[in-house]
N, C-alpha and C positions, 0 to 999 in steps of 0.2 A: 672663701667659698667660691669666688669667680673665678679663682687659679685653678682650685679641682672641678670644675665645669670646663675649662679650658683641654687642660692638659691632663687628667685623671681620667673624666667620665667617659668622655670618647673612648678610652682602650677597653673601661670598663664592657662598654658594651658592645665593640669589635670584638674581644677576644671573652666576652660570656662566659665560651661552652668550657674553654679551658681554664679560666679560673674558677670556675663551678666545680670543677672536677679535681683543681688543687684544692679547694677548700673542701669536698666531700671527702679527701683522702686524707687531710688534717685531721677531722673529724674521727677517722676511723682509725685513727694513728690515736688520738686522745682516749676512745672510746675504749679500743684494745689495751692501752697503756689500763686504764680503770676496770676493763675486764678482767687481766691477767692479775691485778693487785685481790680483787672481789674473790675473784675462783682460789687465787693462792692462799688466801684467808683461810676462805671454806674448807680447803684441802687439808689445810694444817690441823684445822679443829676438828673435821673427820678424823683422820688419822690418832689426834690423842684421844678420841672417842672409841677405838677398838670396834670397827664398823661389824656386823655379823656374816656382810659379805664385803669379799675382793672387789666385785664392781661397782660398791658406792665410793671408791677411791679411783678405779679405772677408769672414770669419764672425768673427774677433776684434772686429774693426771695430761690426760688427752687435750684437755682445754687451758691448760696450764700452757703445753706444749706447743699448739697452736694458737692462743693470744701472743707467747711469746715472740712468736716467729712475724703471726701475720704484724704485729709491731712496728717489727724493723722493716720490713716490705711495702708497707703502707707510708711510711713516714719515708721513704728513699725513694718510691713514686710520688709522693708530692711533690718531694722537691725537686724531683726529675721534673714534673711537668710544670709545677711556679716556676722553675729559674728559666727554665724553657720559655715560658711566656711572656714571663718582665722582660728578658732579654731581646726578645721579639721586638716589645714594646721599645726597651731604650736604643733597639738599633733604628727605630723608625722616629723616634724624637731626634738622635743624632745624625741623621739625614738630614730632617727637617730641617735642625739647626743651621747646619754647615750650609745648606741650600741658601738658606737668610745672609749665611754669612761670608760666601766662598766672593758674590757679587763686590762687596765691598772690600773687601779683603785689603786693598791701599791707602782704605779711609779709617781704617776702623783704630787707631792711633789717639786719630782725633778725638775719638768719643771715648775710649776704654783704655787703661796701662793695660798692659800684656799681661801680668798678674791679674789682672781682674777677669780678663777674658779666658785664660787658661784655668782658672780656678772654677769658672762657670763650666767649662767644657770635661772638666777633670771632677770634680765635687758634684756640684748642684745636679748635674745628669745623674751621678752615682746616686745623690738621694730619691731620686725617680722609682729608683729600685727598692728602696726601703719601702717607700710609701706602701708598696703591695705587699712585698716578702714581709716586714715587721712589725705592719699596722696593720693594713686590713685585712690581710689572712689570717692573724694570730686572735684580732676584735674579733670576726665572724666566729671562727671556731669556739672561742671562751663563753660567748653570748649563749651561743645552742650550747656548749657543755653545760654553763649556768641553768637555762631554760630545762634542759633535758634532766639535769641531775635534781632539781627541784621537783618534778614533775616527778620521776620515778620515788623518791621518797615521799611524795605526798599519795601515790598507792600503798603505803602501807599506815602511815602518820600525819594527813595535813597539817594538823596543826604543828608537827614537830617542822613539814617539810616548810612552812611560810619564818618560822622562826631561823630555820637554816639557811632560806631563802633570804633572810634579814644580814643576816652574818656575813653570808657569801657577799652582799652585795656593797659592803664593806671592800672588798677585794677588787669588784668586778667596777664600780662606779665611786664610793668614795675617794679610796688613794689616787685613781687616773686623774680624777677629776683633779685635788688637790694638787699633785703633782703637777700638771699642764699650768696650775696659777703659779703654785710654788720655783716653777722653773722654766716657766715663758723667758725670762728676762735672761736668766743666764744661759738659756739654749740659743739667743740672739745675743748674745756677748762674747760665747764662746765661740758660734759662726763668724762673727765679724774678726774676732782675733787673728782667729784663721785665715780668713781673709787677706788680713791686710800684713799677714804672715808671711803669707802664698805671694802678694803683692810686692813686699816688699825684696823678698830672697827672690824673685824671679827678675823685677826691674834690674836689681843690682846683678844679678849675673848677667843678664843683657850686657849691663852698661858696664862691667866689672872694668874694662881698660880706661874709662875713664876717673874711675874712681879710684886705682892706681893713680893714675895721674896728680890727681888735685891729694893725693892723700886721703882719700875720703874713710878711711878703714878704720878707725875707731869709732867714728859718728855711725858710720854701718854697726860695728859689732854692739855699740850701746842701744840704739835703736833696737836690733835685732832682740839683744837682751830684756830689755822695757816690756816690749810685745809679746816676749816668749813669759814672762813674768805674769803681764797681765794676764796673760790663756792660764798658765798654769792655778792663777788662786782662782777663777771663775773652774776650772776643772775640780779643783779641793772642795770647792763650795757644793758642785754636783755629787759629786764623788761622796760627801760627807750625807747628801739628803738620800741618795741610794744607799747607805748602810743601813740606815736611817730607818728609812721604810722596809728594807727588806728585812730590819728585828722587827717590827712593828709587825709584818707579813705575817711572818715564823710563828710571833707567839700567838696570836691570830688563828696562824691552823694547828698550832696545840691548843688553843680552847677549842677549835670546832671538833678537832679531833677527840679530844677529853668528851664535850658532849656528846657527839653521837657514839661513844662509847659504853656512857649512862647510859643514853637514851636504847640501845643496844641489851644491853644488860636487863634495863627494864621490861623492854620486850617482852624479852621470852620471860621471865616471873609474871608474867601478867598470858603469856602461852599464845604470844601473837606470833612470832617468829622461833622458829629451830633455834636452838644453843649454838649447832655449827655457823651461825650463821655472824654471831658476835664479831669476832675477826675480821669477815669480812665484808663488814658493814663499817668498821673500823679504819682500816686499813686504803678502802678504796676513795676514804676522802683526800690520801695524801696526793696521787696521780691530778685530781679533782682540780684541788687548790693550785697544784704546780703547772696545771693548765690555765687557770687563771689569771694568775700573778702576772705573767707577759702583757696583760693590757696595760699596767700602770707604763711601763717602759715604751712601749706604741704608741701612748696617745702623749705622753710627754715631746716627742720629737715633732710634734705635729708645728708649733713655729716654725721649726729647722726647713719643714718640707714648705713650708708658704713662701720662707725667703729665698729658697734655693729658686722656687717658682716664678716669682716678683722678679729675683735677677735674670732669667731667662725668658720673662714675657718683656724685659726693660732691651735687653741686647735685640730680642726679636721685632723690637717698634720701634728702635732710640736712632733714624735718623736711615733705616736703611729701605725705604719705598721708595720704589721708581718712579723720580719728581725730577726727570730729566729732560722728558721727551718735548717741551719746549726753548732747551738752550739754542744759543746761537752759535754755530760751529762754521763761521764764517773764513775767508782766507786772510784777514784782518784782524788786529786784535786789539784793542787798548786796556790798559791798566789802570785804575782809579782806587789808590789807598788812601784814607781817610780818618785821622785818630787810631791808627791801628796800635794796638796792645795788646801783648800773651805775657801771660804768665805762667809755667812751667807747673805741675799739680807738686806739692810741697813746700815749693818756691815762695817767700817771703818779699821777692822783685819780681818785677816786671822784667822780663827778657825783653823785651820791645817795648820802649816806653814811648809812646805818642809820634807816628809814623805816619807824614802826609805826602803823596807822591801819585803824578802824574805820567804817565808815558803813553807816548801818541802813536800809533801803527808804524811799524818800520821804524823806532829809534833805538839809538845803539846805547844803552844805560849799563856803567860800569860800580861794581858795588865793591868795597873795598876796605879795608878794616883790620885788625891783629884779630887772631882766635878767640871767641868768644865776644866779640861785637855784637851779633845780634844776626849776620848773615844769613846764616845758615837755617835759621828757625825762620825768617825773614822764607826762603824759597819752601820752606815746609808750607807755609800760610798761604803763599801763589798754588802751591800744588794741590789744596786741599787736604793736605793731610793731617793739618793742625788748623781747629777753628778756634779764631781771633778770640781773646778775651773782652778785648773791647774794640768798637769802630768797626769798618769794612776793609775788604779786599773786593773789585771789582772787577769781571774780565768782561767786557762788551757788554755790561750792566746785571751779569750773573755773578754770587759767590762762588770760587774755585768748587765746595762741599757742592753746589747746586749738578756743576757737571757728572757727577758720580765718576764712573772711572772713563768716560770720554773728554776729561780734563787730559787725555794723553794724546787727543785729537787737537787737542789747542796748542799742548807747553813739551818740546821735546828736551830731554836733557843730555849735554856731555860733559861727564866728571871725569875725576883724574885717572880712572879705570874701567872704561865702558866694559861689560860682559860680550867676549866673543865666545861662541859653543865652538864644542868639535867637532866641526863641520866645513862642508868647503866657503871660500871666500861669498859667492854666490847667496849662498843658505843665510850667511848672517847679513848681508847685505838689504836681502828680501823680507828679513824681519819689517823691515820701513812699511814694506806695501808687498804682502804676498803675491798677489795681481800682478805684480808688476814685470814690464816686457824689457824682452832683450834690449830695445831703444833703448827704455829709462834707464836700466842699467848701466849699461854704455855711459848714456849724459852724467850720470853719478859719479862714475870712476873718474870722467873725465873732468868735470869740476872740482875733483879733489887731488886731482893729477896723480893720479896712481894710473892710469890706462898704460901708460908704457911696461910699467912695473909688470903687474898682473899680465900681459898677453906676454911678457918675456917669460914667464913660468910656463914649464913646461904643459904642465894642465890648466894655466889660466885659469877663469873664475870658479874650475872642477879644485884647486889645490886645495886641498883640506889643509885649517888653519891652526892642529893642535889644541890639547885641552887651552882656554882662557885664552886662547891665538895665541899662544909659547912661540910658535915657529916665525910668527912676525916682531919687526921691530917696534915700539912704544909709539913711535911716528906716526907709523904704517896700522897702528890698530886704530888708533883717534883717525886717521882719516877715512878707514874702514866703517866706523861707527858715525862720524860725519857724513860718508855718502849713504846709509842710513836713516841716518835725518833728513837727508835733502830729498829723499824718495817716500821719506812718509809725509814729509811737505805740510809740517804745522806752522801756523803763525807765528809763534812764539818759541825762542828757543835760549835754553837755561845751558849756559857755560860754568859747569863748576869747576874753574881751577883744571883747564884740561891738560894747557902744557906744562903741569908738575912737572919732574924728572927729566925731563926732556931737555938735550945740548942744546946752548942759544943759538947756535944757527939754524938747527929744526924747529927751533919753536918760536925762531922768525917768523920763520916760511911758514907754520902751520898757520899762524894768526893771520897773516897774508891771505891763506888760502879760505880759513874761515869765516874772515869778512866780504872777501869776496863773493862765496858763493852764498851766503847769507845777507847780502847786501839790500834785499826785499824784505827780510824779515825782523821780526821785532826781538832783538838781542838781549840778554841780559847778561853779564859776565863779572861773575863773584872769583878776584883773583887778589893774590898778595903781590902782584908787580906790578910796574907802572909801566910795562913794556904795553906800544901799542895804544898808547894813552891817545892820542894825538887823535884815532880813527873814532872815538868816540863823544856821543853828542851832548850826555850827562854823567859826571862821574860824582857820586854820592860813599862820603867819607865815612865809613860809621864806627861809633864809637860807646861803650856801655849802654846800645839799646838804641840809641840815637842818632840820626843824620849832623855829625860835627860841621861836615864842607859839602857844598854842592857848587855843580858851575862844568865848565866843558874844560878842557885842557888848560887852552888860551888863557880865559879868566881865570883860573887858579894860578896857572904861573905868574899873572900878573899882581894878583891881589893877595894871594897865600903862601906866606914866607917857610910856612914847614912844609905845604906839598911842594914846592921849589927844593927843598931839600931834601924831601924822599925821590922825586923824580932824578935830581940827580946820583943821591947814592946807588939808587935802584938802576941807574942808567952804567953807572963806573965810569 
């Protein structure tokens, strides 16, 4: 009830005048469908009655003609104007949504798989739409059919019309009713399957190269299978209870229908009603009932619509308020981990098993390790993008998650393929600091030593750089994207393995250059060589999760006979 107070009631009564006006054109979609049945009754038992005149068949005829028509006309404007107005509705929820969630958009990893978050944006909004097209429009309408249709046979019968009223309400309140207990559980079984359906075929496409890699493609396709297996027998189960009930229906409106065909019969021998009238009194209960039976099917779903609800009031309050505006965005930074451990969602290990680590403004920490050490989820936790499972990460006594996305004001990164747009040198430059003056620029280039370079181009810092900067050399983009960094001038700056690829004599010199002009700032540099070892102040070994070796150059060469032995292989 708090989710349809939330996110139901409010459309409810924004857009009143137009649901008002799809449900009075249901109505008269219903009404006409049970006119046209009534009159085409009437018409028929006229006709084998051999009338004495042509015109007590010319006006059935006419109204034959025109229930038939106004029918489809009434029923093709409703649902001109219901889809018209859900759709209203769900483009103003998926606003809203995207609004909540465009802010976080670098954090949101942390809290949601991408299956989970594309399945709320993809499903749970689509059921938004159900809730009006195939619950409350169809409820309302059935309610007044019910009401109405009892009421008009109780002017001719009450006691017949309370007995029918009894019957009908078998259709209109018991089955819904039973239904919604009988299939609460598998409507939330079947949701979740989906789910974690949706979850699962989505991560593994993300991640499909690396599950190449490790082999992961039978554990995928049995998993896949298990889940599609479990959705399928909770589908059987559904599937089996809508047979179910829809013979129960049937035979349902062939008793109602048998009675008020007696009931009919009797009538007129007792000379309350016309003969021609048998038929269709007969006849117009079928429309009647087949207006009714849709509630069982609408109020069943109604779980479906609470969880779809639940997970989009959960996305919309699960970590994303603006609980920023006291961080510390100083030109200083320090780092303080403590018991730090993740665990990966599935994962049976700890990716990070118990991580305690210091770094004091300005030091140069070198993280180091074969693929899959723990590195790299290690810089996901600094960046806030993955919250720790256990212990802290501390940046000047804030969680990385606390900064929201001004954690890019603190922690700059350079990996082994920074993004340059197609654009000129300038343009990607100024991403740093759009502010930023011809001076600073200048100082940039020239701490990276590209100044010579760049003014020997004919157009200087106007050269456009090609899609992905194609027209520069690998060198020449990392220092691109380093003077970059130095113009957006964060405290803290993440070296991911920048001089991959790159001939060792450039990727001397880059290192040279990056120490240098990062020489104030708080470094961290996650690389596979030992080149450059010597410039750094902590170099932290890791290993399955774990810090193996710590210590500075000097003391590991002195103390650690295997990094003695990668430094020189790695040296040649």
């Amino acid at each position: 009830m708090k989710y349809f107070q939330v996110y139901v009631k409010p459309y409810l009564k924004q857009y009143s005048h137009w649901i008002a006006l799809a449900i009075l054109f249901g109505v008269m979609t219903v009404v006409g469908s049970s006119m046209l049945t009534f009159t085409s009754g009437y018409l028929i038992s006229s006709a084998a009655l051999q009338p004495y005149n042509i015109l007590m068949l010319y006006v059935p005829i006419v109204l034959v003609r025109t229930f038939g028509i106004s029918q489809a006309v009434t029923r093709y404007i409703e649902r001109l104007i219901g889809h018209n107005t859900v759709l209203r509705i769900l483009s103003i929820m998926r606003v809203s949504l995207y609004r909540v969630i465009e802010p976080q958009a670098l954090f949101i990893r942390s809290r949601f798989q991408a299956g989970d978050l594309l399945g709320t944006l993809a499903d749970d909004i689509e059921h938004l739409q159900d809730v009006f097209i195939r619950t409350i429009f169809p409820v309302i309408v059935a309610l007044f059919l019910f009401a109405s249709s009892v009421v008009a046979l109780s002017l001719f019968d009450w006691k017949f019309a309370l007995w029918i009223g009894f019957c009908l309400s078998f259709v209109v309140f018991v089955y819904p009713l039973l239904s919604l207990f009988l299939m609460k559980n598998n409507q939330l079984k079947l949701k979740e399957s989906k789910s974690n359906l949706y979850t699962t075929l989505t991560d593994t496409i993300f991640g499909l190269t690396d599950w190449l890699i490790r082999g992961g493609q039978e554990q995928f396709l049995e998993k896949f299978a298990k889940e599609s297996e479990q959705m399928a027998q909770v589908e059987r189960k559904m599937s089996y209870w809508n047979q179910s009930r829809e013979l129960h229906l049937r035979i349902l409106s062939c008793m109602i229908l048998i009675m008020v065909g007696i009931w009919a019969g009797l009538a007129v021998d007792a000379g309350e009603i016309a003969s021609t009238y048998i038929a269709a009194f007969t006849l117009v209960t079928l429309p009647i009932i087949e207006g009714l039976i849709p509630v069982s099917r609408a109020v069943e779903k109604i779980p479906t619509y609470q969880e779809s609800l639940k997970r989009i009031e959960m996305i919309e309050s699960n970590g994303f308020e603006e609980k920023y505006s006291n961080v510390s965005l100083g030109k200083e930074a320090d780092i303080f981990v403590n018991g730090l451990k993740y665990r990966y969602r599935g994962s049976i290990e700890d990716t990070i098993k118990g991580i305690d680590l210091s770094i004091s403004p300005g030091a140069k920490v070198a993280l180091l390790g074969k693929s899959g050490a723990g590195k790299s989820t290690l810089l996901q936790i600094l960046l806030g993008e993955l919250i720790p499972t256990k212990g802290q990460v501390l940046i000047n006594g804030f969680a990385p998650s606390d900064y929201g996305e001004d954690i890019y004001q603190m922690i700059s990164v350079l990996n082994q393929k920074p993004y340059l747009f197609a654009t000129t040198v300038e343009n990607n430059i100024c991403l740093g600091n759009e502010d930023a003056t011809e001076e600073e620029i200048e100082r940039v280039i020239r701490q990276v030593k590209l100044d010579q370079y760049i003014h020997s181009l004919p157009k200087g810092l106007a050269t456009q750089m090609g899609e992905t900067g194609a027209l520069f050399s690998g060198g020449e983009r990392q220092r691109i994207a380093l003077a970059r960094i130095l113009l957006k001038d964060t405290p803290i700056v993440i070296l991911d393995e920048p001089t991959v690829g790159l001939d060792p004599r450039i990727e001397a010199d880059l290192i040279e250059t990056i120490f240098t002009t990062l020489k104030d700032k708080t470094v961290i540099w996650v690389t596979h060589h030992l080149l450059g070892m010597e410039k750094i102040d902590q170099i932290l070994f890791m290993e399955k999760g774990k810090i193996a070796l710590e210590g500075n150059h000097q003391l590991l060469m002195k103390t650690s006979e295997r990094y003695r032995s990668l430094y020189e292989l790695d040296k040649g």
